[in-house]
KOLMARMI-576536 format. One record per atom (N, C-alpha, C): x, y, z. Coordinates in steps of 0.05 Angstrom, whole numbers, plus 5000, padded with zeros to 4 digits. Each point is the difference from the previous one (the first is absolute). Layout:
N
XYZ ...
***
This chain:
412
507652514412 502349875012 499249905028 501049785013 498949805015 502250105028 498650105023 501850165020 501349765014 502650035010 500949755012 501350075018 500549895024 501250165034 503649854986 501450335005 502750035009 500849865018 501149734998 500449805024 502650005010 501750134984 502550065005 500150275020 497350184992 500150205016 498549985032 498349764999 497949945012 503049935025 502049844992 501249785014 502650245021 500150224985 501550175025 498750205012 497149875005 499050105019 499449815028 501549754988 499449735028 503749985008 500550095015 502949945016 500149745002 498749865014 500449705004 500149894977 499850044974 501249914977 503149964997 501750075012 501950064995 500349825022 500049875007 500949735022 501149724989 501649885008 501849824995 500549745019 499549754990 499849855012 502349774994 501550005022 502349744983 501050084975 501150284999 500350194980 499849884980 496450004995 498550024972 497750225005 498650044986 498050274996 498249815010 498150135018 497649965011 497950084981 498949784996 497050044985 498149905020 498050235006 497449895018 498150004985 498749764998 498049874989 498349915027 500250165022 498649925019 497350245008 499650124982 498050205001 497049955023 499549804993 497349975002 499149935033 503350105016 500649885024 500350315012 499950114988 501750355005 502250094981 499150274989 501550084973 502550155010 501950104985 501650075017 499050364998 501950195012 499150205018 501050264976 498750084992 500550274980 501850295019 501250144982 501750155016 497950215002 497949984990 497850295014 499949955024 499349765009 498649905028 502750015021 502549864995 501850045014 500650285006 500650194977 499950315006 498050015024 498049944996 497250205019 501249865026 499249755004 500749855026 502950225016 501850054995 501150044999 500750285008 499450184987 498450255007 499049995018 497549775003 498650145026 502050025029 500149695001 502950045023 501150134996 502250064989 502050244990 499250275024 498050044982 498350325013 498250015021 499649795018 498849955024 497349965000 499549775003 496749895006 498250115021 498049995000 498350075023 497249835010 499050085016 497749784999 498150224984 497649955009 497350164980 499450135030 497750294981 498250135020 502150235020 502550044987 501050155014 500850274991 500550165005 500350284993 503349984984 502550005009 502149914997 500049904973 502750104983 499649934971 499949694990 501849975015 500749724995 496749794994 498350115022 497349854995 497650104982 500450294997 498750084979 500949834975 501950015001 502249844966 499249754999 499749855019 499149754999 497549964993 498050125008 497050094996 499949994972 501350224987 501050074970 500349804989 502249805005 500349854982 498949705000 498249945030 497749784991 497850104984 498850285002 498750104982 500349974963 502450145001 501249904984 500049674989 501149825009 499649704995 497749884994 497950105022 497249914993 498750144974 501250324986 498750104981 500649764974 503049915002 502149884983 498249714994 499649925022 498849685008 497550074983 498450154999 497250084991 500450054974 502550104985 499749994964 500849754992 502149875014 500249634995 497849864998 498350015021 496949815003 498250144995 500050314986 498150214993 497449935021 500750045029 498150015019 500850325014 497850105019 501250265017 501049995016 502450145003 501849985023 499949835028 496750245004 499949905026 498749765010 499749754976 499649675000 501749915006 502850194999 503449715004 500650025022 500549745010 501349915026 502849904997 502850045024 501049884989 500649845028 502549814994 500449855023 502549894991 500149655023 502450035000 500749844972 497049834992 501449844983 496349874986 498849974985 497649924990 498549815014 501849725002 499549785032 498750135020 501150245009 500150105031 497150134994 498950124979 498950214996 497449824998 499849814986 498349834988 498649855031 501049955016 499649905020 499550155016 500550275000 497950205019 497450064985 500249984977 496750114990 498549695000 500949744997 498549854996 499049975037 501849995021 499150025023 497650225000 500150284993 497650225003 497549824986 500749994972 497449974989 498549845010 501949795006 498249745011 498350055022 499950145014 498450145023 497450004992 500050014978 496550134984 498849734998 502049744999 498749784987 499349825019 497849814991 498049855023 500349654991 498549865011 501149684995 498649944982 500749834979 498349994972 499650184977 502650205011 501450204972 501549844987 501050084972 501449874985 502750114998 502549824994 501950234982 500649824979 502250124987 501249824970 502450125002 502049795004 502650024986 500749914972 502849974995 500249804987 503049834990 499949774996 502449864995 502850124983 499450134995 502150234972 501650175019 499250195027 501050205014 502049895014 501650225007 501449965020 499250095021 500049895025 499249945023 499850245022 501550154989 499250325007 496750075004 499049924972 497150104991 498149665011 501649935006 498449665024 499549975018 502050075012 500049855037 498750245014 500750274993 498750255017 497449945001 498449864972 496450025003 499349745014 501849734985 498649745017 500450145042 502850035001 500750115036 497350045000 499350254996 497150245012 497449854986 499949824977 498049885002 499649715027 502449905002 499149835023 500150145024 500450185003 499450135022 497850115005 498050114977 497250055001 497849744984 501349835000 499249784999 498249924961 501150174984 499550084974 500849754981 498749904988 500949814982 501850014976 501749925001 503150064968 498549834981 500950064982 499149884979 502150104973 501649724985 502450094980 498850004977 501050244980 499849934975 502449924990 499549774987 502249814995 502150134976 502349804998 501350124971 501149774984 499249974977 500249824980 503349914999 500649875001 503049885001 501649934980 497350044977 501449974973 500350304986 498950195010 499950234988 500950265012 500449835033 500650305007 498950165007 496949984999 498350255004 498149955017 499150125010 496549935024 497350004994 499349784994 496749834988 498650255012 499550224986 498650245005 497549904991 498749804982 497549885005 499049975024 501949835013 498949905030 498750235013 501150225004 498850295002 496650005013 499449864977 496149945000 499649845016 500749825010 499049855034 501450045018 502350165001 501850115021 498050255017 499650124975 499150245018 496950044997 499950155034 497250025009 499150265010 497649985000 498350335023 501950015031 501149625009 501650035014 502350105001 502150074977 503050005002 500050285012 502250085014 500550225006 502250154986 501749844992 502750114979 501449754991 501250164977 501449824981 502950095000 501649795004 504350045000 501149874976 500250264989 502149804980 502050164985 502049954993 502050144983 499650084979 501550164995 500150164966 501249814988 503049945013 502549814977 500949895027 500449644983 500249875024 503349995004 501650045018 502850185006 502149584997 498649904991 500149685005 501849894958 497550044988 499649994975 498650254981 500550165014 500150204982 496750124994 496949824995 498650034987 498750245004 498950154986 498650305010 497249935002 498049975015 496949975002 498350215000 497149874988 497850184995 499950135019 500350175014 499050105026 497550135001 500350144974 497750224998 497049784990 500949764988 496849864995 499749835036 501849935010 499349935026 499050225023 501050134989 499450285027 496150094981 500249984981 497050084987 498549835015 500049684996 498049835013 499349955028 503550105018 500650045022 497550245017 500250154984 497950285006 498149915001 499149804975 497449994994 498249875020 501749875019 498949845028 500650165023 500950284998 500550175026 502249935011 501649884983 502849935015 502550214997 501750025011 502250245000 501749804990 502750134974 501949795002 503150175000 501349865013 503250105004 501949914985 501350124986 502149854984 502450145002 501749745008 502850024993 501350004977 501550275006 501050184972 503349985005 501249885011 502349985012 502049904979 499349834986 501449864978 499850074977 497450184988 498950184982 501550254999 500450185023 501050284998 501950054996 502549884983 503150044990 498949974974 498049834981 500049954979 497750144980 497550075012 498450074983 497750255015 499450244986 498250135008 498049865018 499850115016 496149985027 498650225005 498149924995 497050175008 498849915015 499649985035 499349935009 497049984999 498550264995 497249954995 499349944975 502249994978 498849874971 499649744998 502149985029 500249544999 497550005016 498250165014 497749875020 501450045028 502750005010 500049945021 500750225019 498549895028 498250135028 502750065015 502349795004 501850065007 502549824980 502850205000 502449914985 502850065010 501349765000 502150135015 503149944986 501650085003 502149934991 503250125026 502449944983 502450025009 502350134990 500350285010 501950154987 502849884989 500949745015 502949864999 498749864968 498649834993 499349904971 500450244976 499650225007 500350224983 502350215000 502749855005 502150265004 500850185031 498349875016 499650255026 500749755028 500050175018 500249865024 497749825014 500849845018 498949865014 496950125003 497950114990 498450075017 496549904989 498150005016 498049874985 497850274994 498249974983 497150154989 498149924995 498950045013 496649954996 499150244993 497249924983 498650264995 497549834999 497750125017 497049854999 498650314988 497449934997 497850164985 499550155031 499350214993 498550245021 497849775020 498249974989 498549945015 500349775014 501949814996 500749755011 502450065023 502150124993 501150205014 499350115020 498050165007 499150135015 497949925019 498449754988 498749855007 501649705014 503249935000 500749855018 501650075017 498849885027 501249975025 502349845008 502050204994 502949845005 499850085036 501949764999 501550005034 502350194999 500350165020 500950195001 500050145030 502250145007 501050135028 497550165002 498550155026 497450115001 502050274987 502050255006 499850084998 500950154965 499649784986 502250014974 496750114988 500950114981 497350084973 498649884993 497749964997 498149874980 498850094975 501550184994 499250054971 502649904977 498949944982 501349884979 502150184980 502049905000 502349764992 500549915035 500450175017 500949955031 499249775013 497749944997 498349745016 502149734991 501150024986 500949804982 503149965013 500750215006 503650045003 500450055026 501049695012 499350075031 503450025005 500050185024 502950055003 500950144985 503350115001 501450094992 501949824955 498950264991 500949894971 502549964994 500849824989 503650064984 499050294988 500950165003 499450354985 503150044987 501949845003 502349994982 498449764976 500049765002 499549944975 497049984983 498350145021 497650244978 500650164981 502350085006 501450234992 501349864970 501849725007 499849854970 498350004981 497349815018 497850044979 499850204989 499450155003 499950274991 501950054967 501750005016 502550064976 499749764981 499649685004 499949844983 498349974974 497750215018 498249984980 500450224980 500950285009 501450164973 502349834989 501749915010 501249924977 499049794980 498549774999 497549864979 498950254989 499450235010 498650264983 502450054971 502349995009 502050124985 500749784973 498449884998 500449784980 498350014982 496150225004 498650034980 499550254999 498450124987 499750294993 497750025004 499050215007 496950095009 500050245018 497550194996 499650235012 499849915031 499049805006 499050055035 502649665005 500850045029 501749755006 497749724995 497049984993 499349765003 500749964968 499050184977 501549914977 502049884997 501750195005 502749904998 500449715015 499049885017 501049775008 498149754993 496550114989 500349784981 501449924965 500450304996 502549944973 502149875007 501349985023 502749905016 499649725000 496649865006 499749775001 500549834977 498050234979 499449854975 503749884985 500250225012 503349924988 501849785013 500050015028 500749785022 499949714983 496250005000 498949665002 500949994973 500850164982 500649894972 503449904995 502150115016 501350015005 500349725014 499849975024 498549685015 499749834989 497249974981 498649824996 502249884968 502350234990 502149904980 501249835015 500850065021 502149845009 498949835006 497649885013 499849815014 498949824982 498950124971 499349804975 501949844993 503750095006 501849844986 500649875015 499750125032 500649705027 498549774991 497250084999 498949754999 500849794980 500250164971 500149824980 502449875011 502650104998 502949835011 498249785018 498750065031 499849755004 498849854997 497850014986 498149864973 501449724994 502550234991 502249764975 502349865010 499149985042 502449955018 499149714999 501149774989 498749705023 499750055028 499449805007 500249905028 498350305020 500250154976 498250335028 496750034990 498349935020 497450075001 498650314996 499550144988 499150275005 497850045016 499250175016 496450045015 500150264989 497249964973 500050314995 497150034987 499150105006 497650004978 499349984976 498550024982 500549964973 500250254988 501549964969 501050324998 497950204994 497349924997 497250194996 500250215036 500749835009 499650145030 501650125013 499150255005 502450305021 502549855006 501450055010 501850015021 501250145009 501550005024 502450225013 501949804991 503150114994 501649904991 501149825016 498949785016 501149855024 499849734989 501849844993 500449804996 501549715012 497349895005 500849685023 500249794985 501949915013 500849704978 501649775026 499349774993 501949775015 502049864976 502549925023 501149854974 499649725017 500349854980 499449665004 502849865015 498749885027 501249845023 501750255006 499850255003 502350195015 499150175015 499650025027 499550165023 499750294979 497650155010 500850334991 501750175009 501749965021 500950105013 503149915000 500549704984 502349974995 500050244975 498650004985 499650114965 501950385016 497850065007 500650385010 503249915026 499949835009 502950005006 501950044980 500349784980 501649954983 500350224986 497450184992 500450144977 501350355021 500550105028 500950045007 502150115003 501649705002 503149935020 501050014971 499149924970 501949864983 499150304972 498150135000 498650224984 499750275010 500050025032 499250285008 497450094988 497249764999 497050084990 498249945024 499150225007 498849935029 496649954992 498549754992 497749865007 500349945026 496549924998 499049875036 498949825001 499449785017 498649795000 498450055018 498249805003 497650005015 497349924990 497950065021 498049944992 498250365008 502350175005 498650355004 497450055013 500249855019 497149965009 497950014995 500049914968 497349904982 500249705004 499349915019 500749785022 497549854986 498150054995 497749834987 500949934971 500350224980 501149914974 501949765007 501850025013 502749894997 498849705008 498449965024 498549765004 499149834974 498250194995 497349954980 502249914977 502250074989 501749914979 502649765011 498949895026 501649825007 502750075008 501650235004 501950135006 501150045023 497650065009 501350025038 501849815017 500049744985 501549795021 503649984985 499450114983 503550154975 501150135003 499150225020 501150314997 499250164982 497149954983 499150264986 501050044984 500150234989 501150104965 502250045003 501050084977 502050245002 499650254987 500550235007 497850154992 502850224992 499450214969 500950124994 498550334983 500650195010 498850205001 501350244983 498450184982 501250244989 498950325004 501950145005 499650214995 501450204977 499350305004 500950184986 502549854989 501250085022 503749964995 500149854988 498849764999 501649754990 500450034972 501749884986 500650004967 499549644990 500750134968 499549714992 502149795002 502150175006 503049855004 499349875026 499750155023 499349815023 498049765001 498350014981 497349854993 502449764989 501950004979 500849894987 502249865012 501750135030 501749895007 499249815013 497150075019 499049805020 499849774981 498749944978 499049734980 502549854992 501850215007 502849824988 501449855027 499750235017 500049835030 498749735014 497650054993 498449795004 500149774985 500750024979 499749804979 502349885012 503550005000 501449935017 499849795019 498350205026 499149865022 498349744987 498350144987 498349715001 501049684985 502350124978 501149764981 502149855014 500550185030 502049835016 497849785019 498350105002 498549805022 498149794982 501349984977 497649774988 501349694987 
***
């Protein structure tokens, strides 16, 4: 028998389900922007204030408890990305985090190093390395992305990279169009030139198991808000890369690792989410240790997902006038689906569907600002972009297509 997630049971565990817009039922199909907030995480958040916060390093319960329960978080963070505890960083947000390690590392690098981005990411996993590469005067260099397919000419790979590159950026799943990439054959060839590579897992970690060292990569980071939890960001790098970079930092703050990384004072209320967000994804698969259980949680998730987002697509397949951006169906995806409709602002489209449906899509170009270029988009307003999780059902899948379809047979 074929296990299938309780979505009815899944859905009274999200409060903000129960929201009402222009008294109609709110359907968020805006996932892929921030999921909404599980009642584990609200409990914990909650709790902690409740029962009084503290800073760290102090005798006083309040800071012992806090101690406890980043410990805690980072054990939690470590069966998600099955890395050791003491590799997770957290912060305020992946951006913020990404841009303090690409500032350290770059320290090491000299003029006539290499890096590699590439056209597919969002700009999170971009601008931090070009910044610190033009600042140590390092040469960028893009691996491109096919425009018909969606995916990144991982051929090019072989004259991209050199004895020169120093690291390679690129995403797991592009948070844009959905596509999931090789990481682990790029991070192989990546190595094979002495290069370190970082990948953004940000748009990946709501939908499908990670292994950070099974994909190859040196450093990975993601965002507790994409997965059920609060505002907060994670990194986790390898021991020796870790310990070996020189972040900027107050003289008298720690230099040993996770600390080097977490400058200032933490949200230690919504650590405290993370934490809880991630047992509750535990409570959805079965397994002796919490990392079992939450890749059974996955396996069930992306199957769950990848239903629903099989019947979005087809509906708009069979929509006139709507373009899909999706890869072809041989290839991964996260359930995120971008489409334009013909001569109509994206942003009229997620208005309309709104004010007149209560279905909250987003437009934009999600600051996969190169894709959106590279597909002629940027001077339009970008996609419109619609996203699934747990919660969602097939009825919501089914109301948005009836919604849209509407919208679009009025504007043609």
């Amino acid at each position: 028998m074929t296990l299938r997630i309780d979505v009815e049971r899944v859905r009274q565990q999200f409060p903000a389900l129960a929201r009402t817009h222009r008294g109609q039922q709110v359907v968020y199909l805006d996932g892929p922007g921030g999921s909404q907030v599980c009642q584990f995480a609200i409990d914990a958040v909650s709790a902690y204030m409740s029962r009084g916060g503290g800073n760290l390093h102090g005798v006083f319960p309040t800071s012992v408890e806090t101690e406890d329960i980043l410990a805690q978080a980072r054990r939690s963070v470590g069966s998600l990305l099955n890395v050791p505890a003491e590799e997770v960083a957290f912060g305020p947000n992946m951006t913020t985090l990404n841009l303090a390690i690409s500032r350290a590392l770059a320290r090491t690098w000299q003029p006539g190093d290499e890096i590699v981005v590439t056209e597919l990411d969002h700009r999170a996993n971009v601008d931090p390395w070009r910044r610190a590469a033009k600042d140590r005067g390092v040469t960028v260099k893009w691996l491109k992305v096919d425009t018909k397919t969606l995916t990144l000419d991982l051929k090019a790979l072989d004259h991209l990279l050199s004895p020169r590159t120093r690291l390679v950026a690129v995403g797991l799943a592009s948070n844009a169009v959905g596509t999931v990439t090789d990481v682990r054959h790029i991070a192989s060839m990546a190595h094979a030139m002495g290069a370190l590579v970082a990948v953004d897992a940000v748009h990946a970690a709501p939908h499908m198991v990670i292994d950070r060292d099974a994909l190859g990569a040196d450093m990975l980071l993601c965002s507790a808000y994409k997965f059920f939890g609060p505002h907060v960001g994670v990194a986790t790098l390898r021991r020796d890369v870790f310990e070996s970079l020189d972040t900027y930092k107050l003289e008298p703050a720690p230099s040993s690792i996770p600390d080097k990384l977490e400058t200032g004072t933490q949200n230690h209320a919504g650590i405290a989410g993370v934490g809880a967000a991630i047992s509750y994804i535990s409570t959805l698969g079965q397994g002796a240790t919490l990392h079992e259980k939450l890749v059974r949680a996955f396996d069930l998730i992306e199957a769950h997902e990848d239903a629903l987002a099989w019947r979005m697509r087809q509906g708009l397949q069979d929509l006139p006038g709507v373009t899909l951006y999706s890869a072809a169906p041989d290839i991964r995806k996260t359930p995120t689906i971008a489409f334009t409709v013909d001569g109509v602002a994206p942003r009229e489209i997620c208005q309309e569907m709104v004010d007149e449906y209560g279905i909250f899509i987003a437009d934009g170009d999600f600051y996969a600002s190169t894709l959106a270029h590279k597909l002629g988009l940027d001077q339009t307003g970008g996609f419109v972009r619609a996203g699934l999780a747990p919660y969602n059902t097939n009825a919501e899948v089914d109301a948005f297509l009836e919604a849209l379809t509407r919208v679009v047979k009025r504007r043609r």
